[in-house]
Each structure stands twice: as structure tokens, then as C-alpha cells.
C-alpha positions in Angstrom: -23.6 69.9 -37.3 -25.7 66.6 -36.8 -25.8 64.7 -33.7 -27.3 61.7 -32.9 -30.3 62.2 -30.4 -32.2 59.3 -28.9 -35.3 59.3 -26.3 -36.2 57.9 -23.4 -40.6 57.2 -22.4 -41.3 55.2 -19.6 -44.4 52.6 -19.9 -48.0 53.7 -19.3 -50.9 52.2 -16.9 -54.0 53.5 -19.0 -55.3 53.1 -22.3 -55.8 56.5 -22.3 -51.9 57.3 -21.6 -50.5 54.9 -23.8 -52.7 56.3 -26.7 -51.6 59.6 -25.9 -47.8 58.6 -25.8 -48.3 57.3 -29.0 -49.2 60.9 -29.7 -45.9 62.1 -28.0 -44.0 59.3 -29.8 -45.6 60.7 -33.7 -44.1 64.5 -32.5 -41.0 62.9 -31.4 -40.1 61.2 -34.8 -39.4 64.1 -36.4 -36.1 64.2 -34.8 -35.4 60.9 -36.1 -33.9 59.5 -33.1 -31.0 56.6 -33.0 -33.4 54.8 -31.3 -35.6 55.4 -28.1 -35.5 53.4 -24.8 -38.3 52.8 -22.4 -37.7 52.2 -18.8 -38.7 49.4 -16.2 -40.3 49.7 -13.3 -38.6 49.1 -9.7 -38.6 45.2 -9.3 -39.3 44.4 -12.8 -43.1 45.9 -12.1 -43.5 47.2 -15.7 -41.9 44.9 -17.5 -44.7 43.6 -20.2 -45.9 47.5 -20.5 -42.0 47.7 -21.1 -41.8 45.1 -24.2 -45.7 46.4 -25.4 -44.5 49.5 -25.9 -40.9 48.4 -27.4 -42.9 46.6 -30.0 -44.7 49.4 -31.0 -41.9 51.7 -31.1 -40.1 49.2 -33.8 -43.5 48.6 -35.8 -43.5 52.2 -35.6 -40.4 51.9 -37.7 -37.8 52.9 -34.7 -35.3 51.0 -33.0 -35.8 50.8 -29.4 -34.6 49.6 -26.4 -36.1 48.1 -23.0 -34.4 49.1 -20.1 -33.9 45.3 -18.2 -33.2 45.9 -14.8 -31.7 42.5 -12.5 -32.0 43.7 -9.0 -35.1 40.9 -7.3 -35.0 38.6 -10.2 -33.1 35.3 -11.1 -30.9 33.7 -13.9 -33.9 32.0 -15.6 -36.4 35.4 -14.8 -33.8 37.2 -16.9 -33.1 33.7 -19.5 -36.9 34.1 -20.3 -36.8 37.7 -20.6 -34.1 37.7 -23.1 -35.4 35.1 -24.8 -38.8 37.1 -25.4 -36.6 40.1 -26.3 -34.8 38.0 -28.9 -38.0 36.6 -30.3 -39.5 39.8 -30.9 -36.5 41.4 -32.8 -35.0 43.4 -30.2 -31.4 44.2 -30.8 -30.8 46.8 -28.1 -30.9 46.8 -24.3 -30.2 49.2 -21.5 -29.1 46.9 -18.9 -29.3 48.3 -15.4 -28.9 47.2 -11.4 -32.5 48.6 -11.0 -34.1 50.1 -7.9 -35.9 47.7 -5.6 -39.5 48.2 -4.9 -40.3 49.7 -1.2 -40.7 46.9 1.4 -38.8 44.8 -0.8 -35.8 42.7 0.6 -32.8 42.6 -1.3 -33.2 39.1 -3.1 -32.1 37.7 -6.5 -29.1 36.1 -8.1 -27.9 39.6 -9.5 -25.8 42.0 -7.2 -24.3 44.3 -9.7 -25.2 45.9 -13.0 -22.3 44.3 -14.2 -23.2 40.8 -13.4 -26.6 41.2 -15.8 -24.1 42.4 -18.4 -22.2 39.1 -18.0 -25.0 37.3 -18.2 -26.4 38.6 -21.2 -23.2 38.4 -22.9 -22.8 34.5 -21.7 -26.5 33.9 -22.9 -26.4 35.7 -26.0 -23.2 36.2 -27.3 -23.1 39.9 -29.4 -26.7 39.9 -30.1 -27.7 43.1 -28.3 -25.9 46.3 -28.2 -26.2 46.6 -24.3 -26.5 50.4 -23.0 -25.7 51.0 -19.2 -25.5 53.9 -16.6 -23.0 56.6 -16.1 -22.8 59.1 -13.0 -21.0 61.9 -13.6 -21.5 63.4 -10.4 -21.2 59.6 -8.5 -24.2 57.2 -8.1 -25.8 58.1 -4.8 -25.1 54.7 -3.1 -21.7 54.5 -4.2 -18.9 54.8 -1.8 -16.6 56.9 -3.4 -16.4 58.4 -6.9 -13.2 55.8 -7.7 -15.4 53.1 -6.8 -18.6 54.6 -8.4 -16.3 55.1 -11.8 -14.3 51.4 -10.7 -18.3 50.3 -11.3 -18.7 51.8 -14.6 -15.1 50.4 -16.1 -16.8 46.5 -14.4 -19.5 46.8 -16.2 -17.7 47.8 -19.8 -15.4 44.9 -19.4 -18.4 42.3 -18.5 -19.1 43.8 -22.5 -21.6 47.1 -22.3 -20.8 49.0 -25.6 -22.3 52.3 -24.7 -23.2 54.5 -21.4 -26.1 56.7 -20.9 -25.3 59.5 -17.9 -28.2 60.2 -15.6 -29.0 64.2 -16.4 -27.0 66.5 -15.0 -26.8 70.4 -15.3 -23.3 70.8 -14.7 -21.5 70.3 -17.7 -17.6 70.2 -16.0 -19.2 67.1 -14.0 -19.6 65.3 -17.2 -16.6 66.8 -18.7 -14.5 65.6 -15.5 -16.2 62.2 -15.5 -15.6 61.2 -18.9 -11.5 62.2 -19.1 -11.8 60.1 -15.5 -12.8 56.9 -17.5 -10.6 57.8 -20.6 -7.5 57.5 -17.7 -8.7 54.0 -16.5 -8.5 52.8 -20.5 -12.4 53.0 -21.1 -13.0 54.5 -24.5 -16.9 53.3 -25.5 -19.2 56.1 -25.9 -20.7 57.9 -22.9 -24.1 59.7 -23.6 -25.2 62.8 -21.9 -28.7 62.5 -20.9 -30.9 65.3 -21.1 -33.1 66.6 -18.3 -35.7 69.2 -20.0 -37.4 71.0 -17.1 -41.0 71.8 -17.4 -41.6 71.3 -13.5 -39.4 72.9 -10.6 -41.6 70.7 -8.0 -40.7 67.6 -10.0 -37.2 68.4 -10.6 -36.4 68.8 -7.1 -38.6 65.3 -6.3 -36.8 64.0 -9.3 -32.8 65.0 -8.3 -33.4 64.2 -4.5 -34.4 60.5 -5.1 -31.6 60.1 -7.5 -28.5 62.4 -6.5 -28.8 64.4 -9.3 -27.5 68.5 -8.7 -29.2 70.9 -9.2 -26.7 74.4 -8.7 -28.0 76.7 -6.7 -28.1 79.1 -9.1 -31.1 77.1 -11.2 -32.9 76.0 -7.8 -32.9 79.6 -6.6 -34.0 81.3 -10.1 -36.9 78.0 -9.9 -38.1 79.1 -6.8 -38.0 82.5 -7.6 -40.5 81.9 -10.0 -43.1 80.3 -7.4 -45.7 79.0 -9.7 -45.4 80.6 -12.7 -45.4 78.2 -15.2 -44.6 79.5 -18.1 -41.5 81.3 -17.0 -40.2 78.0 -15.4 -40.8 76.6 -18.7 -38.5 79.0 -20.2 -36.0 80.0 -18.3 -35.7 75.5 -18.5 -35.4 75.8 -22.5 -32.4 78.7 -22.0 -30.8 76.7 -19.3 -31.0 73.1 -21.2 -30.5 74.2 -24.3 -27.3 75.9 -23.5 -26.1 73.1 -21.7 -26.5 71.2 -24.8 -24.5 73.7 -26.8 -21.6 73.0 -24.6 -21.8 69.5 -24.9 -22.5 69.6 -28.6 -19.3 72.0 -28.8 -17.3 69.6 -27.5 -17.6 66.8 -29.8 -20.1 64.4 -27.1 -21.1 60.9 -29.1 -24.8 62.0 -29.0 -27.8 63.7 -26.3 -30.3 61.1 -24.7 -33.3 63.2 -23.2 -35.6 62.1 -21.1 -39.0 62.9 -22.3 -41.2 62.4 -19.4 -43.9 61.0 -22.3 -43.6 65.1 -23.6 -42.9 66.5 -26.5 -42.8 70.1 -26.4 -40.3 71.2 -24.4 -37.6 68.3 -25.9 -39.1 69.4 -29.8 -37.7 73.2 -28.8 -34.5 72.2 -27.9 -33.8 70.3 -30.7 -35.1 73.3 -32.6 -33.2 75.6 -31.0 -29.9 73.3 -31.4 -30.6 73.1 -35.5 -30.7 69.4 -35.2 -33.6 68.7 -37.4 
């Protein structure tokens, strides 16, 4: 049973990283992704990293998509920014509200996640396919999950085609979330995005900055295992990969995994899945 699977890298600060994502990237291909996104930093701080490594991904013979986030920046910071996505070929965007940097006060013409959807619709018609974000288990600065899921139906009507969910290990959450949205008259495709876990320390950081849960059950078996590595590593794989089954099983649109610029442990669960 096939499934479309995409990936998601985040921009490196080295030479040495971004030759050895392009390592990570060669692995990846084998699943033929749908395409692969790569993030942007808080305040727009990665954003020519961003579009480097966008470009490579496509001469690389993949589509891709940079993630364009609006919190900080103005109507003509994003204009030019579109217009140098649209000059280089780029037919995909994940369009986001963004995190602001630390220290940073909460300027720019942008509010909402919604309003950069607007705009990129206004400046460029049906150009891109526009991605956005889902919470299943509620955005962490929303008020309420009505207004958290009243944010996601916004931004689908200001003409996203496609949601992405931050990663989540509960799959009822998801489950819940989605027949939520189908009840409010949104039917575009919401993507689970996949956490592997390779790192109970990062995890943790990872789902405390971001309001992601992890149930008690995985952060007590995590700790259990103190710092042994390679049984954190697989008792991830048994974890994620059964949480894919589920969602495979009941008929999700596709799986977005967050690589963290790795290969292995996403390669397994693709294996595992007999996706590829």
C-alpha cells in the first residue's frame, strides 16, 4: 500500500553541515519523497540558507518547499521574497506565523498565518501550492482548541491547499482533530508529521518549547532508559513506526517526518512500513 511521504531539513551554518546534509539528502531519496520542505529561522534569520538549500534540493531533481514565515517582516520583505521564490522555480511554500526571535518586539505588517496566506494568494494568484500548520493537540498560544481549529479553517479559506500537523504521538489527537475540521466544512488534506526519536533529552526540549505531548507512558519508558542510546533508539522505531501503521490504516493523505538533517532512524521506518 503506497503513501506519499515528504521530509522536512532545516538549513545549515557550516560548510561542513551543509555537505553532510547533502549526504542525508542522497539516503533520503530513496523514498522518493512528494517533495521535501526546509524550515526558516525565527525572524526570517535563515532565510537565504533556506532558498540555498531549496535550490539544491530541485537541481537535485526534487520538489521542495521553503517554509516562509511573516511574523517581524513587511508587505514588500515578503513581495521580494516571493518574487525570488518565483524566479527560481519554486512552486511550493509552507507558509507559517513563525516564531519571533528572543528580545524581539512584535513588529511587522503580518499578525496571522492567515494574513501571509492572503497575501500570497493576492500577489500571486495560484502559483504556489501553499502548505500551513495543523495542531492536533492545540497550538500552545491559542486560547482554546475552537479558536486554535477557528485559525486553521482562516487560514484555508485565505487559500492554503494542504496542512502539515506538528508531530504528535497520540494518534486519537490527530484522529479527533481532523473529524473536528471535517464538521467546520474543511476538507483539504491534513498531513501527519512524523517525529522519529533518536534523543529523549531533545525530545523533551523539543515538545516543551512547542506544546507537543509526549504520554507518560513514552517519557517514563525514555527515562527509564537513562542514557542508553541504543535502546532509546529502538524502543523510538517500535513506538513511531506503529504510530504510523495506525495512521497509514486509516487512510491519512500522506506522513511528513521531520528528519532533524538524519537519515537512519526515518530510512527504518519507511522500511519497516514497506513503503519503498
Amino acid at each position: 500500500m503506497s503513501l506519499p511521504i515528504s521530509l522536512e531539513f532545516f538549513p545549515t551554518k557550516t560548510p561542513e553541515g551543509a555537505e553532510k546534509l547533502r549526504a542525508v539528502r542522497q539516503q533520503l531519496y530513496a523514498l522518493k519523497p512528494e517533495f521535501c520542505s526546509v524550515t526558516f529561522g525565527a525572524g526570517g534569520s535563515t532565510q537565504d540558507g533556506t532558498l540555498q538549500a531549496v535550490t539544491e534540493i530541485m537541481g537535485e531533481g526534487f520538489s521542495a518547499a521553503p517554509h516562509l514565515s511573516c511574523i517581524g517582516q513587511s508587505h514588500e520583505s515578503i513581495r521580494e521574497r516571493l518574487a525570488a521564490y518565483q524566479t527560481a522555480g519554486i512552486r511550493r511554500i509552507v507558509a507559517l506565523r513563525g516564531d519571533l526571535p528572543s528580545g524581539y518586539g512584535l513588529g511587522g505588517e503580518f499578525r496571522y498565518a492567515s494574513d501571509l496566506v492572503a497575501f500570497v494568494r493576492a500577489e500571486t494568484g495560484d502559483h504556489f501550492h501553499i502548505e500551513v500548520a495543523a495542531y492536533p493537540e492545540t497550538h500552545p498560544q491559542a486560547r482554546s482548541p475552537m479558536s486554535d481549529l477557528d485559525a486553521f479553517v482562516a487560514k484555508v479559506k485565505a487559500g492554503a491547499n494542504a496542512g502539515i500537523t506538528q508531530y504528535f504521538f497520540n494518534s486519537d489527537a490527530y484522529f479527533r482533530y481532523v473529524d473536528d475540521l471535517h464538521k467546520l466544512g474543511v476538507d483539504v488534506p491534513v498531513v501527519p508529521g512524523i517525529m522519529p526519536i533518536a534523543s529523549s533529552t531533545q525530545l523533551m526540549r523539543f515538545s516543551d518549547a512547542c506544546g507537543a505531548e509526549i504520554p507518560r507512558w513514552i517519557r517514563m519508558r525514555l527515562q527509564a532508559f537513562g542514557d542508553d542510546t541504543a535502546s532509546i533508539k529502538a524502543f523510538g522505531l517500535d513506538v513511531v513506526t506503529d504510530l504510523c501503521d495506525q495512521l497509514r490504516n486509516a487512510g491519512v493523505p500522506g506522513l511528513h517526518f521531520y528528519t532533524m538533517n538524519q537519515s537512519a532512524a526515518t530510512m527504518e521506518i519507511v522500511r519497516r512500513l514497506a513503503l519503498f
